[in-house]
N, C-alpha and C positions, 0 to 999 in steps of 0.2 A: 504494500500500500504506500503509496508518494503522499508524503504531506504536502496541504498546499502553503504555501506560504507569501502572505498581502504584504508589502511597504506601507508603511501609514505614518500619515505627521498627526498629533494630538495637537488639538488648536484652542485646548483648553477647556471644551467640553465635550468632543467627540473625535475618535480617531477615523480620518479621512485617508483613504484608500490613495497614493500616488496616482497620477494620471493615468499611466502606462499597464493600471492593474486595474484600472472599470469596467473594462469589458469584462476580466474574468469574474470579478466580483458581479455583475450584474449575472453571469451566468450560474453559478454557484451558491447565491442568496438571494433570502428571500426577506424583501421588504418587512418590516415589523417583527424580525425574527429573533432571539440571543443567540448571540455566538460568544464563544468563551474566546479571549486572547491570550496570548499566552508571548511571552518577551524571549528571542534568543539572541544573544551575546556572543558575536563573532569572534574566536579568538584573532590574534594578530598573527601576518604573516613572518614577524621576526621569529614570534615563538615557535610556529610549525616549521619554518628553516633550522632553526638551533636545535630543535628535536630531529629532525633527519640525520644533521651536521655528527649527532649523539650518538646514532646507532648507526651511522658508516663508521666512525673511527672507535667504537667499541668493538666493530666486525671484525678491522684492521688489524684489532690486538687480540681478536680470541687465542687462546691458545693452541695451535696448530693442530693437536687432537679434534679439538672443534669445528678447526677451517671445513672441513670434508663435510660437515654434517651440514651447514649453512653455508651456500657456495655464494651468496650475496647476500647485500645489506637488509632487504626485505624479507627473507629467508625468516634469518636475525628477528626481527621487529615481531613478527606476526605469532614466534615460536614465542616470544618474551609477552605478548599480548595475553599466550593462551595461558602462559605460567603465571603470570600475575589475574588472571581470573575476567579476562575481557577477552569472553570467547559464547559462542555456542556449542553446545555441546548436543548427539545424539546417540542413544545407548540401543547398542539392540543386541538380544540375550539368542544365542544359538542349543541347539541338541547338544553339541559338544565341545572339549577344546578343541578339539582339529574342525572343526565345522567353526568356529570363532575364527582359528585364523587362516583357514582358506577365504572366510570372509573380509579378514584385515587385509589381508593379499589384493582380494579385491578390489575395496575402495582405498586404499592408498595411492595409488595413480591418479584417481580422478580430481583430488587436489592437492598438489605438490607442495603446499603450506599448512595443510593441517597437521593436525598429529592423531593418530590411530595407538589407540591401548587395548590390548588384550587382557583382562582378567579373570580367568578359570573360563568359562563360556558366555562369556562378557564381551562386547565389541563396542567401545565408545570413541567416537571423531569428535575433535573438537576444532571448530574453525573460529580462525580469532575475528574480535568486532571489528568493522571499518572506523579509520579514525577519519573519514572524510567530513572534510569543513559540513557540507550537508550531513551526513549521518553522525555525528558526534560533538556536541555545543560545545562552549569555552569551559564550564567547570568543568564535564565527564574528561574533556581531552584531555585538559590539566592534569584532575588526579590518576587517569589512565600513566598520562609520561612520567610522572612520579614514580609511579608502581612499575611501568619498562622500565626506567633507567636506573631504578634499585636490582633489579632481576639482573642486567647487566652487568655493573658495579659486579654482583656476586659471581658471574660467570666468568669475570675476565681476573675475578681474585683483584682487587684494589679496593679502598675503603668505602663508604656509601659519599655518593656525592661528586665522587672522583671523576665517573663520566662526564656529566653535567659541567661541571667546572673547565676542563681540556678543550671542551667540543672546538674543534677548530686550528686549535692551537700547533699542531704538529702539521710541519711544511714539507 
């Protein structure tokens, strides 16, 4: 489902639709209606640069056992999304363990950034959330890159904070 989303100036007693959205509004509402508004807060694009800048040069330092498992920076990102708990997840319970992981077999190709667990006859995928400026507001993003660049921090063995700090820094 696509949210819609109106521009509106508040003019002091009513929020007016920008010019450029009256038709949609006119198609979508209905005169003397309530609609509920709701406010989001775009983060800024320094901070979505500097969170990038984070987990290419986190990538850069994995530890070389690592290199091989994340062969790119978004590899990195999406695996650290689902560790720190901004993922979906779908479980599905087979006859057996061998019938569980003929079935991880399966669907592990079909997304090369999820991650597949096998537990006794257990099969759960978890695909991490989109941090896209649309699908993910200023605070979710925020506290999301807090929680990657602590995950990191722990993977590449340096103190908390140490990513975040660097990003950039190394020429």
């Amino acid at each position: 489902m696509t949210t819609l989303q109106i521009a509106c100036t508040y003019d002091g007693e009513s929020f007016v639709p920008l010019k450029r959205f009256t038709a949609i509004c006119d198609k979508q509402f209905v005169i003397g209606e309530t609609y509920i508004l709701t406010e989001h807060q775009q983060r800024s694009q320094a901070t979505h640069n500097h969170y990038f800048a984070c987990i290419h040069d986190a990538w850069a330092n994995l530890p070389e056992a690592e290199g091989e498992r994340f062969p790119t920076p978004e590899h990195l990102r999406r695996f650290a999304l689902i560790k720190a708990g901004y993922h979906d997840s779908h479980t599905l319970t087979c006859s057996s363990k061998a019938e569980a992981l003929r079935l991880a077999a399966f669907i592990r190709p079909v997304d090369e950034f999820s991650v597949v667990v096998v537990r006794d006859a257990t099969v759960t995928r978890y695909s991490a959330k989109s941090q896209s400026m649309r699908a993910m507001g200023k605070q979710v993003f925020a506290e999301s890159k807090t929680a990657v660049l602590a995950v990191l921090d722990e993977m590449i063995g340096v103190k908390p904070g140490a990513v975040e700090r660097e990003a950039g820094r190394a020429a």
